[in-house]
N, C-alpha and C positions, 0 to 999 in steps of 0.2 A: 183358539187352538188348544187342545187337550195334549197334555203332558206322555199320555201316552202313545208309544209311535204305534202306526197301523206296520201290516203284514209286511208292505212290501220293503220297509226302514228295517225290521229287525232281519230279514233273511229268512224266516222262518214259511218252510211250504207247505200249502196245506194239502190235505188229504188227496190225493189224484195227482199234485201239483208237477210243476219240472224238476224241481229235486228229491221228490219220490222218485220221478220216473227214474232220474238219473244214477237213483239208489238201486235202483230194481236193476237196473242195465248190467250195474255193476256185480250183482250177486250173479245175474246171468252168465257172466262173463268167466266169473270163477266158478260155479260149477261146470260150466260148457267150456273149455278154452279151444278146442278144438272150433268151434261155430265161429267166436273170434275170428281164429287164422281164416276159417274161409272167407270170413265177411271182406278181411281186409287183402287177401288174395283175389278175390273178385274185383274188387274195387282198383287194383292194380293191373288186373287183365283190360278191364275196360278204360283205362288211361292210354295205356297199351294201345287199344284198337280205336280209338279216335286220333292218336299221334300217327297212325301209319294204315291213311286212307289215301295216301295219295299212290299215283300209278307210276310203274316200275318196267323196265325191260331185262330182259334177263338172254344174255347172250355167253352162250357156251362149246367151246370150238368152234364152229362154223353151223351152227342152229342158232336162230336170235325168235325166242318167245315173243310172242304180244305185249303190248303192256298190260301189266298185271295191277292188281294193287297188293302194296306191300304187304296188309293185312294175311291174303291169299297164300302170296308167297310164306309169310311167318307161319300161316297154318299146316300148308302143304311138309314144310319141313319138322313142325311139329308131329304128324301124324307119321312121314318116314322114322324119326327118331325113334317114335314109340315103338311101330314095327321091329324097329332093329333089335332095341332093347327089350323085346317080346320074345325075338328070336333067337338072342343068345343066352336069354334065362333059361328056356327052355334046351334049348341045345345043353346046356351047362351039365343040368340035369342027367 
């Protein structure tokens, strides 16, 4: 056994290794922070839509909808919201 340790003893990565990369991530990270927040805004939407695939009814005075899946329904009021919010910046104006 040679007194010297190999690569993987002392920590050190080599050239392409995972702790390049993990350097390189990192620089990315701070010039782009913006890319960050989407990465991990994505990553939260789609936790999101795998927790609320299951199916929903939705019953409103005296109208009762199909079952829906929740996912649907979270969209549907997403896309109202936005509308709203579309239409009173504008009206603001």
């Amino acid at each position: 056994m040679s007194d010297q340790p190999d690569e993987t003893q002392t920590g050190s990565a080599k050239a392409g290794g995972f702790g390049a990369k993990l350097r390189g991530l990192g620089r990315s990270i701070v010039q782009n922070p913006v890319r960050a927040v989407q990465i991990v805004f994505f990553a939260l939407i789609a936790i999101i839509v795998l927790q609320n695939l299951e199916t929903t009814s939705i019953d409103i005075l005296f109208w009762s909808f199909a079952a829906l899946p929740k996912l649907v329904l979270i969209f549907l009021s997403m896309i109202v919201g936005a509308l709203a919010w579309e239409l009173l910046r504008r009206l603001k104006r």
